[in-house]
N, C-alpha and C positions, 0 to 999 in steps of 0.2 A: 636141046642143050641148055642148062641152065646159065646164068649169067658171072654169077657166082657158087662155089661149089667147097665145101669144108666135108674134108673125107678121113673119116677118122683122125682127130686131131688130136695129140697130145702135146702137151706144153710141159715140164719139167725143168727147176731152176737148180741149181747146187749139184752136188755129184755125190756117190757112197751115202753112207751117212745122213747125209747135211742134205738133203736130195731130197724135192719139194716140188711135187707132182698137180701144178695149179689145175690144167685143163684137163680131162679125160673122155676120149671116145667122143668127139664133141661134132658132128654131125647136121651141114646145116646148106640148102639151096635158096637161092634167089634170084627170083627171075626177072629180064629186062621189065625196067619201068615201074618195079613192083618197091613199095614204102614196108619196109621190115624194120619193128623195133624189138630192142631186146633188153628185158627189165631185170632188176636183181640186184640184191644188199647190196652195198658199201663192201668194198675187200675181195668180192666174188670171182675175180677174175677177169671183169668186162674190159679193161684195159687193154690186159694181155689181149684181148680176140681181136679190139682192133687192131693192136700191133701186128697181131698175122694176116691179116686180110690186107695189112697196109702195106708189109712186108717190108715192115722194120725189124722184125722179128721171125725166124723159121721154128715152123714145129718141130718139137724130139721126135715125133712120128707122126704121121698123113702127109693130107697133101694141100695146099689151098690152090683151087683151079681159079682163074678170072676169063670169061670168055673162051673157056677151054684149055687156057695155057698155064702151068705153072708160074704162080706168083714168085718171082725174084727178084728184090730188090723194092724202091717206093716207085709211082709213077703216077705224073700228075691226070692218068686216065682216072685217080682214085682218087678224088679230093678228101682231104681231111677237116674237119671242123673239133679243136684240140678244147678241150677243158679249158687250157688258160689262151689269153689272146697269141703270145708267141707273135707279138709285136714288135719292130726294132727302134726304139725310141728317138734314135734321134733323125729320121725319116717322118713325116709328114704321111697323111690319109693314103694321099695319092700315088705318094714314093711307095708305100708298104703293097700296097696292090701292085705296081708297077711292077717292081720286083719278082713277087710272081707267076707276073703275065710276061715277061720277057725270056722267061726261063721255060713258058711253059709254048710261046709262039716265037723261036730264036730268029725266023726269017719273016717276019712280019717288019715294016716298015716302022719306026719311032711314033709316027702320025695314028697309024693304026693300033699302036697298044695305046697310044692315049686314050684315044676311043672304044676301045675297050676296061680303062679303066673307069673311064669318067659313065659312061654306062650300066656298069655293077655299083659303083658309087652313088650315081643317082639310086639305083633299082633300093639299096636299102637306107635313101633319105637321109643319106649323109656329104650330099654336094654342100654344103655351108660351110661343112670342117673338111672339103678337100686338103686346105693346106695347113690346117694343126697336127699338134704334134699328138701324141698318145698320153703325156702327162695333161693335156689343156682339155681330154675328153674323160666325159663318165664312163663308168664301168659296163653299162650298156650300149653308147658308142666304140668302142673299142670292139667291143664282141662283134658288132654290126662290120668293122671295118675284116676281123678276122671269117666273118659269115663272107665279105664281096672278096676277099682275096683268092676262097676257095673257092668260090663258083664262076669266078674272072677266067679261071681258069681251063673253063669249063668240060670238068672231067664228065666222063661216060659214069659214075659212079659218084655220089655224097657221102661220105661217113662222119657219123659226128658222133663223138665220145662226150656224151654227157655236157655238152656244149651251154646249155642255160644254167647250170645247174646255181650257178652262185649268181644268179640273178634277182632284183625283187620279182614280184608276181606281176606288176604291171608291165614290165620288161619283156620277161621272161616269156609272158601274154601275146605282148607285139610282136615278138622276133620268131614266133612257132608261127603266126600268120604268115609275116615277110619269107620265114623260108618255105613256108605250103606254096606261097603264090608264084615264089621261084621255080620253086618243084612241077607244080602243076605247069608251066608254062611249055615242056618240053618233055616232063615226066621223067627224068633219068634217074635214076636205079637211085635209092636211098638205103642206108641201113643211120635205124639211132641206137645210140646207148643211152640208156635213163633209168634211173631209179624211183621214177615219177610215172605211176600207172596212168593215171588221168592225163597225161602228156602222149605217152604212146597211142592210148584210146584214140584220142584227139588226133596223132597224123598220122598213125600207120593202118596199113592193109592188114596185117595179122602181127601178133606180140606173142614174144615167143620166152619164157620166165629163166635165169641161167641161175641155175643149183646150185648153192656158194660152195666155195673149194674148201680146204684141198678138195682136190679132186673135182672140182666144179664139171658141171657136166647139162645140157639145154633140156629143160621140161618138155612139156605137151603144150604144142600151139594153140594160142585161140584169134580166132579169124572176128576181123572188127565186119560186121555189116552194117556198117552207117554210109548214107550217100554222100558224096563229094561235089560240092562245098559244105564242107560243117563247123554250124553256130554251137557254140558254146555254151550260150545261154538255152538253147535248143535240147541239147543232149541232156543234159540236168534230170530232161522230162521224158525221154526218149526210153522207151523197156530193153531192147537191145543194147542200149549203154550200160542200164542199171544192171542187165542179168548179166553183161560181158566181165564189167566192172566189178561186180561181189565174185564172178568167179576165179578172179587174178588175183584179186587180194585177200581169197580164202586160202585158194593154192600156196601164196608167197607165205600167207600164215603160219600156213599145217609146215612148209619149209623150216622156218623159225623155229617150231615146235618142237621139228624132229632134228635139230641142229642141237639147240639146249639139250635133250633129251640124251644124245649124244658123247654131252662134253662131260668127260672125269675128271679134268683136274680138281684138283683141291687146296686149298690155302691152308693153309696152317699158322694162324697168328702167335707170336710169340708171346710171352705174360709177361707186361710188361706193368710197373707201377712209376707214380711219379716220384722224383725226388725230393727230399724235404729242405728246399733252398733254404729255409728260416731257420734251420738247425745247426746247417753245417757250416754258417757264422760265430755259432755263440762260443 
């Protein structure tokens, strides 16, 4: 039995008419411990898929299984890592994790979730600013504290939407490490969202390309064979990256191509001339 399980899925927003069929037939397993990333344009849909996996959202038709059971509702067995931090500002490092470590262990003792806060806290090198607030931290602290809240948590599942994406590179750099070395420590189920091939390459088991909508619908798999732990600097050099890597971004290419290819509309600009301000004084 798979871990996760997308059976036939369709997603459609509006009704009659006005009725906008984002997801179609969308088809996808994942198995315990297994790092699945999923890449594609800006607008594609990858939002929506987390929201049904996360089950903030139900599909217009399928089913999404977790562990065999119909997903109803959110549950902190699915940890989320959201685009933006979804911080509470006037909470502190340690409050903001607390929060959702109280919620997510309600019969644990006060002592006990501190210990569990101050231990995801350390894990991503942010015990100095336990007790600042969210305006007194950079933009890559912040992410770090929304990275310890979701794994504080410590769901049987990771999912992270696109989660570095407004990062710089050096940032962006450390916190793909900080979450591998989370991940690897116990291996539990990931799925990413990114628009960043070289990012996928980098943590996942296989990258899987989502067809931009309407009608967005998941490509053909390609299976990373690189070994675990992987240098960066390494891969550069590595033929299996390179062939992995020109075939994802030819695929997403020929995608673009035949998207354009696609589009009719047409503009029609108006004739317009200027006015002769200098005249209509005299």
């Amino acid at each position: 039995m798979a871990y996760l399980e997308l059976n036939n899925i369709y997603k459609t927003y509006g009704q009659g008419d006005s009725a906008t069929e984002v997801l179609s037939n969308i088809n996808l397993t994942i198995e315990e411990g297994e790092f699945v990333a999923i890449v594609g344009f800006t607008g594609s849909g990858k939002t929506t898929l987390v929201n049904l996996i996360n089950g903030l959202i139900e599909p217009t038709k399928g089913e999404v299984l977790f562990k065999g059971a119909p997903v109803q509702g959110t549950s902190h067995e699915r940890g989320v890592i959201f685009q933006n931090y979804s911080l509470l500002p006037w909470l502190t490092v340690g409050q903001n994790v607390f929060m959702a470590v109280k919620e997510a262990f309600p019969k644990k003792s006060k002592t006990e979730l501190n210990d569990i806060v101050a231990e995801y806290v350390e894990m991503v090198s942010l015990t100095p600013a336990i007790n600042k607030r969210p305006k007194e931290l950079s933009g890559g602290m912040r992410q770090r504290v929304a990275v310890a809240r979701a794994l504080a948590m410590k769901p049987e599942m990771i999912i992270m939407d696109e989660p570095l994406g407004a990062l710089d590179a050096l940032t962006r750099g450390n916190l793909q490490d900080e979450i591998l070395n989370i991940w690897g420590k116990d291996k539990r189920t990931a799925l990413l969202i990114t628009n960043d091939v070289d990012e996928g390459i980098y943590m996942a088991d296989r990258i899987i390309p989502l067809r931009p909508g309407p009608n967005a619908t998941l490509g053909p798999e390609f299976k990373i064979d690189l070994e675990r732990p992987r240098d960066k600097t390494e891969m550069n050099d590595n033929a299996n990256f390179k062939e992995t890597r020109n075939a994802i971004i030819e695929y997403l290419m020929d995608i673009g191509d035949e998207r354009k290819s696609k589009s009719t509309v047409e503009y029609v600009l108006p004739e317009l001339s200027p006015k002769d301000f200098v005249n209509q004084f005299k």
